[in-house]
C-alpha positions as CSV (number, residue, x, y, z in Angstrom):
1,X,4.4,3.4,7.9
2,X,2.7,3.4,4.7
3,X,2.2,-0.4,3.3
4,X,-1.4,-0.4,1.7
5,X,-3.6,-2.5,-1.1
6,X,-3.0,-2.1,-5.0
7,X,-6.1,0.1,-5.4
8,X,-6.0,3.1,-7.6
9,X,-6.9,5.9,-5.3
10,X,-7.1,9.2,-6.8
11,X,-5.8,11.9,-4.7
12,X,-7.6,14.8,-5.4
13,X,-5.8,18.1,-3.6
14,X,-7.4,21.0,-1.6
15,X,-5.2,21.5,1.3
16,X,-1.3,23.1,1.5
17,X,-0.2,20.1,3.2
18,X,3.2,22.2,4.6
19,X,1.9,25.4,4.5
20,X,3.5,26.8,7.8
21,X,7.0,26.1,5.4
22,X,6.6,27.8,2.6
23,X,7.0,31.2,2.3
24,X,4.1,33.1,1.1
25,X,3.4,33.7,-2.0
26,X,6.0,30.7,-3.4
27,X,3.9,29.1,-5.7
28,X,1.0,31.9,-6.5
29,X,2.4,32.2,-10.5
30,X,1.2,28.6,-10.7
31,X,-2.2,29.4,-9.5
32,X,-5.0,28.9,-12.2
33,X,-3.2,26.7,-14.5
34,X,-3.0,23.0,-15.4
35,X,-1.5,20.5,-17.3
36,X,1.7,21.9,-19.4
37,X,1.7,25.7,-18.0
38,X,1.1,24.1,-14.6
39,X,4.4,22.7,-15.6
40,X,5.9,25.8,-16.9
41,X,5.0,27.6,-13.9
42,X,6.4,25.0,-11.8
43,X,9.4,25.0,-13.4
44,X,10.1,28.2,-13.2
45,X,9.2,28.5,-9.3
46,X,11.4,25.9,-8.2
47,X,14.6,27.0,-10.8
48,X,14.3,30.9,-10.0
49,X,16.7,30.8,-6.8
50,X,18.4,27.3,-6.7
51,X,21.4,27.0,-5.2
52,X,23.0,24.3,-6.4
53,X,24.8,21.9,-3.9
54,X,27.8,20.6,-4.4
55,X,28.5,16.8,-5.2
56,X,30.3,16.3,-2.1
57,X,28.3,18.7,-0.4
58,X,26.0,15.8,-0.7
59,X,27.5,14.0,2.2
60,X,27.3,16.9,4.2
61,X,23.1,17.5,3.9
62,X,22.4,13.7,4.4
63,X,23.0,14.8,8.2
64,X,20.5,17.0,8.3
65,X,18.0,15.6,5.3
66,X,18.1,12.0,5.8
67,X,18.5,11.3,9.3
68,X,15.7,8.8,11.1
69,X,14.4,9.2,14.4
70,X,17.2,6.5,15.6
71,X,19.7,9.0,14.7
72,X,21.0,6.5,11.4
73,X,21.0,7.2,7.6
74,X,17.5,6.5,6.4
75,X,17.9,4.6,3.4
76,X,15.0,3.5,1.3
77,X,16.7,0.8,-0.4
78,X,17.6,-1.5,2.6
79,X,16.8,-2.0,6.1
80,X,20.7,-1.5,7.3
81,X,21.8,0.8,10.1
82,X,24.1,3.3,9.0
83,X,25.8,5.8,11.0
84,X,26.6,9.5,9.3
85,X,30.0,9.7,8.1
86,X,31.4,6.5,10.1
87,X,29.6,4.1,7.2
88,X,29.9,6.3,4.4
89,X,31.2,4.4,1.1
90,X,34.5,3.7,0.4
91,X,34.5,0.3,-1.0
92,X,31.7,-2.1,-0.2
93,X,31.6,-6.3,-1.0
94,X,28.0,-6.9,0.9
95,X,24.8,-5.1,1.6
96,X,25.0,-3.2,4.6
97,X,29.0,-2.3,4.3
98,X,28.3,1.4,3.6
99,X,26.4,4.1,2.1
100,X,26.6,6.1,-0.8
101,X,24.8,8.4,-3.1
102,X,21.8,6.9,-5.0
103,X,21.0,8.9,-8.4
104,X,17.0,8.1,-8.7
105,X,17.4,9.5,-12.1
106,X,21.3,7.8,-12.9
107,X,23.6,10.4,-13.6
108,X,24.7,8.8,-16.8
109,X,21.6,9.6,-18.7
110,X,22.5,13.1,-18.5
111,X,26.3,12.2,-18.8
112,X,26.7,13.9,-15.1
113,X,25.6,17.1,-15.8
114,X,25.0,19.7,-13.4
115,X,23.0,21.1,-11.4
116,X,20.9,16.9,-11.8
117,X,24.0,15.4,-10.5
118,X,24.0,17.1,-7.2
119,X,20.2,17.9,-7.0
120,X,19.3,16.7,-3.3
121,X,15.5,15.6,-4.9
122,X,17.3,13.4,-7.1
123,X,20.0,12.3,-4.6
124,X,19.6,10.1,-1.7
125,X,21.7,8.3,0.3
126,X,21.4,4.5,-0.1
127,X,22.9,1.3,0.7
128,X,26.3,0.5,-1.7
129,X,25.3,-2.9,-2.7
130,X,22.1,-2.2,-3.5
131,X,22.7,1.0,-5.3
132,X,25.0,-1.1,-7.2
133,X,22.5,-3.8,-8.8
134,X,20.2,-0.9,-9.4
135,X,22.6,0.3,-11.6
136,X,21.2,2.9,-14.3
137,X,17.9,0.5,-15.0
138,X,14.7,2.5,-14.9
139,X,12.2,2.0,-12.0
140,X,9.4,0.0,-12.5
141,X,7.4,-3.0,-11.1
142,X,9.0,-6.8,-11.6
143,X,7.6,-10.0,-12.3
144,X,10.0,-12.6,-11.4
145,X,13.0,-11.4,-9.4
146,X,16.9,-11.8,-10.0
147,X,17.9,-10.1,-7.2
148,X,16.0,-8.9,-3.9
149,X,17.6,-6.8,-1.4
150,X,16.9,-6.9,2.5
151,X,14.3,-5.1,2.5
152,X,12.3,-6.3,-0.3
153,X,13.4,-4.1,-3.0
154,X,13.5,-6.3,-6.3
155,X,15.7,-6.5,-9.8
156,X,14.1,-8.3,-12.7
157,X,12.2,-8.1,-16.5
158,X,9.4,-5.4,-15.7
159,X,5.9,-7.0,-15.7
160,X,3.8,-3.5,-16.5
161,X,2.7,-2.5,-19.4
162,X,5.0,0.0,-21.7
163,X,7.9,-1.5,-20.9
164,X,9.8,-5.2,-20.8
165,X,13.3,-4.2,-20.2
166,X,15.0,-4.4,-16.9
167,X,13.8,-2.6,-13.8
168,X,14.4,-1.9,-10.5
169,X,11.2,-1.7,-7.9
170,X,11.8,-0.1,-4.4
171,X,9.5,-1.3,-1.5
172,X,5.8,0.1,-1.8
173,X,6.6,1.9,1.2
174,X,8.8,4.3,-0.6
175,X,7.6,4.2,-4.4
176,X,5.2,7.2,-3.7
177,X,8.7,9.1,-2.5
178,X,10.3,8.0,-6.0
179,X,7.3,8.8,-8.3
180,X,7.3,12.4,-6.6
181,X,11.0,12.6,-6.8
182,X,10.2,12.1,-10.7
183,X,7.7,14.3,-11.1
184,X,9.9,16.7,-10.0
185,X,12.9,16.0,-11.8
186,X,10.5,16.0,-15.0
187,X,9.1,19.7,-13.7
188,X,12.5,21.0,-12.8
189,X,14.8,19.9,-15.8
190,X,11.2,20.3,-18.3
191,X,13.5,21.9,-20.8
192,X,16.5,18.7,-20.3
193,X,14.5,15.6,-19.6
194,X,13.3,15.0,-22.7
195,X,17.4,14.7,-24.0
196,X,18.6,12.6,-22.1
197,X,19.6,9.2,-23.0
198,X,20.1,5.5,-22.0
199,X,17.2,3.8,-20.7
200,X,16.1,7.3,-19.8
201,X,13.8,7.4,-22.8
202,X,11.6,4.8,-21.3
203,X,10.8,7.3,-18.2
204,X,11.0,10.3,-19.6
205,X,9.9,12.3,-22.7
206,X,10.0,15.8,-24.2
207,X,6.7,16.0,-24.7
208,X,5.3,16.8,-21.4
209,X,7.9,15.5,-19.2
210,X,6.9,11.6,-19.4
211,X,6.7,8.8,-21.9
212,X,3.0,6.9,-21.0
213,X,4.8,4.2,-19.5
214,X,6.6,6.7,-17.1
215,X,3.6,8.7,-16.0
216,X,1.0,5.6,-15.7
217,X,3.6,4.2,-13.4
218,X,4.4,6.9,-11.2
219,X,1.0,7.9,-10.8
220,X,-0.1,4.6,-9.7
221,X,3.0,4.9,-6.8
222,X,1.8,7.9,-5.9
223,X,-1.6,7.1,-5.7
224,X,-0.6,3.9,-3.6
225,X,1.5,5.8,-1.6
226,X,0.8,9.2,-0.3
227,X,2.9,12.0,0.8
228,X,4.4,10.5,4.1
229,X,5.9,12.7,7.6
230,X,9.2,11.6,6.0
231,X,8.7,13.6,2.9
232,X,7.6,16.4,4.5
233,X,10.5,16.9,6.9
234,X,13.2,16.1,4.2
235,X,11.6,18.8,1.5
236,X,11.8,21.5,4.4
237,X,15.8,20.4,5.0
238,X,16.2,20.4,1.3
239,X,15.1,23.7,1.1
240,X,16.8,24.8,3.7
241,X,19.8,23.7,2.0
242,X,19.3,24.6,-2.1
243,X,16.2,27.0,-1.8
244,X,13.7,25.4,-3.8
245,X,11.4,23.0,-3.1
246,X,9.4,19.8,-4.4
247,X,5.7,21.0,-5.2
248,X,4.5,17.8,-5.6
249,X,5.3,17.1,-1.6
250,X,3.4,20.2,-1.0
251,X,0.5,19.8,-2.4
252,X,-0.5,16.2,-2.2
253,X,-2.0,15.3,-6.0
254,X,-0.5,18.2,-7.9
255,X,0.4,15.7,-10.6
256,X,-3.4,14.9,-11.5
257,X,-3.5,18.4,-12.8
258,X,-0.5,18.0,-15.1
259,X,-0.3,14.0,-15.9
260,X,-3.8,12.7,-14.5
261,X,-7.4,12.7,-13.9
262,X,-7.7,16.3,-13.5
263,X,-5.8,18.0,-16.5
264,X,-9.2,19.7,-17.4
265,X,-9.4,21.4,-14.1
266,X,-7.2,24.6,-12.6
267,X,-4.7,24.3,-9.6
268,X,-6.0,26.4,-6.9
269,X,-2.7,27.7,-4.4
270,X,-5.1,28.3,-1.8
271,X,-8.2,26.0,-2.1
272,X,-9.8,24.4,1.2
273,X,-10.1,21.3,2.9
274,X,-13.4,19.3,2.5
275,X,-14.8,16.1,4.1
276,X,-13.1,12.5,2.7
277,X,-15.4,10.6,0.3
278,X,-16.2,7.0,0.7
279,X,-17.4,4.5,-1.3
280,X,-18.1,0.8,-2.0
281,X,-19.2,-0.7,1.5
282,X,-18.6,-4.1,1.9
283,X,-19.6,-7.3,4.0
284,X,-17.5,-10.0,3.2
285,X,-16.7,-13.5,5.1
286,X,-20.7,-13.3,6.9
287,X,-21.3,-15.7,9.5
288,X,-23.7,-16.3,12.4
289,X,-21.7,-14.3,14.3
290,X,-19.5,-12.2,12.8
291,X,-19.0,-10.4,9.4
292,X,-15.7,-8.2,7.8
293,X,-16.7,-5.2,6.7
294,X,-14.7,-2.2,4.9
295,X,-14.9,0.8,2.3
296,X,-12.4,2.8,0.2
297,X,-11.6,6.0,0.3
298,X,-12.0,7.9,-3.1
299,X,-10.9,11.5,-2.1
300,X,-8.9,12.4,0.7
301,X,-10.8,16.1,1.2
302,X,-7.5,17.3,0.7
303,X,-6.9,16.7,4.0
304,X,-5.2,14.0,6.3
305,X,-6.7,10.9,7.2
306,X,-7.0,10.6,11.1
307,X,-9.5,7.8,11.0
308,X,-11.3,5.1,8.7
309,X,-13.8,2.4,10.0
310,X,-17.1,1.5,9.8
311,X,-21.0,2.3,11.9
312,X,-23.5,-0.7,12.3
313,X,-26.5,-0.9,13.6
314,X,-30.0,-3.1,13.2
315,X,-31.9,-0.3,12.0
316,X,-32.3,0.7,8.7
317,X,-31.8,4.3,7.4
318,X,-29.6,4.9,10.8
319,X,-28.4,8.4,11.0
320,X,-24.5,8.8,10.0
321,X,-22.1,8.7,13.2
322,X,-24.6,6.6,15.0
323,X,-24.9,2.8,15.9
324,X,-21.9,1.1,17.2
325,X,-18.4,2.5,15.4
326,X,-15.6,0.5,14.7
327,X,-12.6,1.8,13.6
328,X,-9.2,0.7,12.0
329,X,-6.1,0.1,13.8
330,X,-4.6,2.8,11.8
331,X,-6.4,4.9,9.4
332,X,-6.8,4.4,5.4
333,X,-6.4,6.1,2.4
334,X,-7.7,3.4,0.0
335,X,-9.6,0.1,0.8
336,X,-10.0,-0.7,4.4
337,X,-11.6,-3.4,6.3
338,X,-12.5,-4.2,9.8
339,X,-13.7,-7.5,11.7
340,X,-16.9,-7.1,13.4
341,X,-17.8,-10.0,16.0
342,X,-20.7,-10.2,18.6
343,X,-23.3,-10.2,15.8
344,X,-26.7,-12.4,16.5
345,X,-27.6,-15.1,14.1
346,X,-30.1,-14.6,11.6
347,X,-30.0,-11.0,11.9
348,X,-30.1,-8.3,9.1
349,X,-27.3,-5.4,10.1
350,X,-27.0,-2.3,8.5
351,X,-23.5,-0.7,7.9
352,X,-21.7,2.6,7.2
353,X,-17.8,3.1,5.8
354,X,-16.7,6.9,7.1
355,X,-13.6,8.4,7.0
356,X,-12.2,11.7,9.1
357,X,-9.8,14.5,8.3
358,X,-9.9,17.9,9.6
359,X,-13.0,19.3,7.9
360,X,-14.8,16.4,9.4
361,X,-16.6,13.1,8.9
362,X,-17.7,11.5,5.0
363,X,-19.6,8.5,5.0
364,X,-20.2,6.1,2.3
365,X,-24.2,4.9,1.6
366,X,-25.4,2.6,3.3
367,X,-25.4,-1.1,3.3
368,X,-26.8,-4.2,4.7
369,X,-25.6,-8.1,5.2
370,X,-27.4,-10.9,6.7
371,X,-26.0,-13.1,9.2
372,X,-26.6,-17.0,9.1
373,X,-29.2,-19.2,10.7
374,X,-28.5,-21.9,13.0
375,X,-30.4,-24.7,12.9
376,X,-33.6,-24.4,15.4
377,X,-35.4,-27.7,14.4
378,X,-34.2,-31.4,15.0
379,X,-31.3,-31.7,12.3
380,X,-27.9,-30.1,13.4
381,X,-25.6,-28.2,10.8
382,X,-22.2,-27.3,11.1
383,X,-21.2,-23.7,11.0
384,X,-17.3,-22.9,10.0
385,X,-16.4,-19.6,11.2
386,X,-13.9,-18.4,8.3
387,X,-16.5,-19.0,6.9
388,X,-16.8,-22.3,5.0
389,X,-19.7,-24.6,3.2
390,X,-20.2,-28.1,2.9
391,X,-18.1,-28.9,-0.6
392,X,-15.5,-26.3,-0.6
393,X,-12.2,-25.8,-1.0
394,X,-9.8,-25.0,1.9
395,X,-6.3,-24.0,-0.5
396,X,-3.3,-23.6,1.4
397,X,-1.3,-22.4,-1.7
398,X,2.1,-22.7,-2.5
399,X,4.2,-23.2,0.6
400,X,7.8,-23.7,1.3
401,X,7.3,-25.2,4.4
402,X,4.6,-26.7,6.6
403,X,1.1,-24.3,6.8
404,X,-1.7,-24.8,9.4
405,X,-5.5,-23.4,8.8
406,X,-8.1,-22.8,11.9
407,X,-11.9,-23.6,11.1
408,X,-14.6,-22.6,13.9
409,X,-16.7,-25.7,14.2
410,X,-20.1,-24.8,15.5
411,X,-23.5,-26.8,15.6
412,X,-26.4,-26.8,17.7
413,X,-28.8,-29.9,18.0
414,X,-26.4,-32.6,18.2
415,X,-26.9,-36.3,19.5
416,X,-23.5,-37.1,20.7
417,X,-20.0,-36.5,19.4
418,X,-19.2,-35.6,15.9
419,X,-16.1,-37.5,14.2
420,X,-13.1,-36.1,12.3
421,X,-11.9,-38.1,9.2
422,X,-9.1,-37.1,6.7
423,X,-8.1,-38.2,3.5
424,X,-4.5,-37.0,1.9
425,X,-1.0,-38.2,3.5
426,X,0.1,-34.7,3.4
427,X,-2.8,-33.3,5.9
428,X,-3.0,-33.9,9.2
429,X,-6.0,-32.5,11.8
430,X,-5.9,-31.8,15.5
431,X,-8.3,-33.9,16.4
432,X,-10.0,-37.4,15.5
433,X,-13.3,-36.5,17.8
434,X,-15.3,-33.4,18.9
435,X,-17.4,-33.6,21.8
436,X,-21.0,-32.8,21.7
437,X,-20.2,-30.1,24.1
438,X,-17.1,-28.6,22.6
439,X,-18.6,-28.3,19.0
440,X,-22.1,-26.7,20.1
441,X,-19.5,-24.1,22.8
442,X,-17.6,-23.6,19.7
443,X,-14.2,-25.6,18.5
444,X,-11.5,-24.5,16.8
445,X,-10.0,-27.3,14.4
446,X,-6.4,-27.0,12.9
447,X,-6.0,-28.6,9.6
448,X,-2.1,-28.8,8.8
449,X,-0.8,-29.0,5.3
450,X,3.1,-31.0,5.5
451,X,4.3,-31.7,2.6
452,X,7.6,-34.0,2.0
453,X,7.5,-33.9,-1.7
454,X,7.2,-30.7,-4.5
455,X,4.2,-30.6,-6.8
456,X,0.3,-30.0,-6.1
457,X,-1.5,-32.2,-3.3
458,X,-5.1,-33.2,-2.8
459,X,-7.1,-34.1,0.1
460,X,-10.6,-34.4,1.9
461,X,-11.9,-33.5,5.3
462,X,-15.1,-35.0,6.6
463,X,-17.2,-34.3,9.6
464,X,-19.5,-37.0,10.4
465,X,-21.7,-38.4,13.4
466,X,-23.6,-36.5,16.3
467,X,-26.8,-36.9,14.5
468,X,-25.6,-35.3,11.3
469,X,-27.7,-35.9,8.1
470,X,-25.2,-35.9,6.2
471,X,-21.4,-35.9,6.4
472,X,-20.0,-32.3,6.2
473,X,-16.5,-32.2,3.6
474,X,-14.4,-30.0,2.6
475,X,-11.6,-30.6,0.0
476,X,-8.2,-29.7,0.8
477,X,-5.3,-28.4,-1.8
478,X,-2.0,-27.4,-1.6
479,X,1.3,-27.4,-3.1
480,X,4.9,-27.3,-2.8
């Protein structure tokens, strides 16, 4: 769905992302404003007509706000199958026993006041277990973990900066959801926030909504993780339901004009889509034949991403949208690579990251990368295709178990067969000999890293013979 790299991404908005489900004129007092009366006029958008749901209505709207496409509760904080009503909590031992109602802001910081305690934005349904080692610890991002649930979702000392208590860090899949969810709790309750207690003053503040450690975080989720289908679809139900709604669903990036990068600009209700941008183009693993190559997006137009990849081509100054395109299996909206293979040796290629939303195509500048040479004369050289040099390092990490590498072995100019030597009792190779034939075709060589015993292991590869000048190595490392 939405699992992506830790690259700041600033979404910058221009486009009503759920226009078709708002009804007009819902958020025109907000138009022209930023940072706090933006959040003035926010606040008093999405208070004026709130209907405030019960707390066991609750149960009730999860049938209609929080249902997946299987028909089961979706619940962001395990990957349990829950049927509505049949596994609501009741009692629960073990993860996956039931479900119950998940306070993303705990209802003891505001000693379970309503209308916060019943709030749908701020209530989802969630796994028991889980929902019970959250507890009423703040969100945040941990270093070492105490406690992981099924689906990833992590207890433990936070490791970012501004706070070193306790926290509790959902799956990145979902932590754009639970920084908007805060945004809007910090818009909606503006006047409230900024009194509530517990570990609530580490999140939020009265002076603007958020302490700095609270807004750096959530607008790094939600920069990570933009507005998702899922979002969408539940904000509609919820106002459906209470009849308000979360503007930061809505308009993908609203927060930049109250928290972020664009407090010195004005909100614009009805602004326009415009093309992606795209920056930094990169080749990276360059071989004789191959290359990765990639871009990130810096602005989403506003728009949707439909498709991210890259144009090549051997001429320089090609025109954008020509050459060959390759795109990515599923389209970006921060740093993005694709493989490239086919590529002739010793050839200088020249390469375009774009990116498409509605308004169109934006391309990055362009960029160029040089693939190797191999050898033409009487001495042979090997080529490794991942790719690798004479006197590296090949680093299998830290494994639990045992871990197997592939190198492409390629030469050209051999003499007969080349010869496959290892040094380390914890690495073993395929092979002991490559043909003449098989390394100049092209042979793939697994190097296996087994260790029987914890602690950091050493080792050496060598590729010798076949006419060679001089051995080819490469050290090995690992650890258990």
């Amino acid at each position: 769905m939405k699992l992506r790299n830790f690259i700041l991404t600033v979404l910058l908005f221009s486009f009503l992302l759920t226009y078709a489900e708002i009804p007009a004129g819902y958020y025109n007092s907000a138009d022209g404003k930023n940072a706090s009366a933006l959040r003035t006029a926010l606040k008093t958008i999405i208070t004026n007509g709130h209907s405030v749901t019960s707390y066991a209505g609750l149960w009730t709207a999860y049938k209609t706000t929080d249902v997946n496409a299987n028909g089961k509760i979706w619940d962001m904080y395990s990957n349990c199958s829950f049927t509505y009503g049949t596994d609501q909590c009741g009692s629960y031992s073990n993860e996956c026993d039931c479900y119950n109602r998940e306070h993303t802001t705990p209802q003891s910081w505001f000693n379970e006041a309503p209308p916060m305690v019943s709030d749908l934005f701020n209530v989802y349904p969630t796994d028991g277990k889980v929902n019970g080692m959250r507890s009423n610890y703040p969100y945040g991002e941990v270093g070492s973990a105490t406690y992981t649930s099924g689906n990833g979702s992590k207890l433990g000392a936070s490791s970012f900066s501004g706070y070193s208590g306790t926290v509790f860090e959902p799956v990145d899949e979902y932590k754009g959801d639970f920084a908007r969810t805060y945004f809007y709790m910090a818009t909606r309750y503006a006047d409230e926030c900024g009194t509530w207690t517990g570990e609530a003053t580490a999140v939020y503040s009265s002076s603007n909504g958020l302490t700095e450690y609270g807004k750096n975080l959530f607008l790094k989720w939600s920069r990570e993780d933009p507005v998702s289908q899922k979002e969408i679809d539940r904000n509609n139900a919820v106002y459906g339901i209470q009849n308000n709604r979360n503007p930061f669903i809505d308009y993908p990036g609203l927060e930049e004009y109250i928290w972020g990068t664009k407090t010195s600009e004005v909100f614009y209700v009805n602004a326009s889509v415009s093309k992606p941008s795209v920056s930094s183009p990169t080749a990276t693993n360059v071989t004789y034949n191959s290359a990765v190559l990639g871009g990130t997006v810096t602005s989403t137009g506003g728009g949707t991403i439909t498709e991210t990849g890259v144009y090549y081509s051997t001429t320089d100054g090609f025109a954008d949208g020509t050459g060959t395109k390759v795109s990515t299996s599923s389209p970006s909206t921060s740093t993005f690579t694709v493989s490239i293979n086919g590529l002739n040796s010793s050839t200088t290629y020249y390469f375009k990251a774009f990116a498409t939303n509605s308004a169109g195509t934006g391309y990055s500048a362009q960029s160029s990368f040089t693939t190797t040479t191999l050898s033409s004369g009487n001495n042979p050289e090997i080529i490794l295709g991942n790719p690798v040099s004479t006197g590296s390092t090949l680093n299998f990490g830290k494994v639990t178990s045992n871990s197997t590498k592939s190198l492409l072995i390629k030469t050209n100019n051999l003499t007969g067969d080349l010869s496959v030597s290892l040094t380390g009792e914890m690495f073993r190779v395929s092979v002991s000999t490559i043909s003449k034939s098989d390394a100049e075709n092209g042979f793939l060589l697994n190097v296996s890293y087994q260790p029987t015993a914890t602690g950091s292991h050493t080792g050496n590869l060598s590729i010798s013979g076949g006419g060679l000048t001089s051995n080819f190595t490469v050290q090995l490392t690992g650890s258990k």
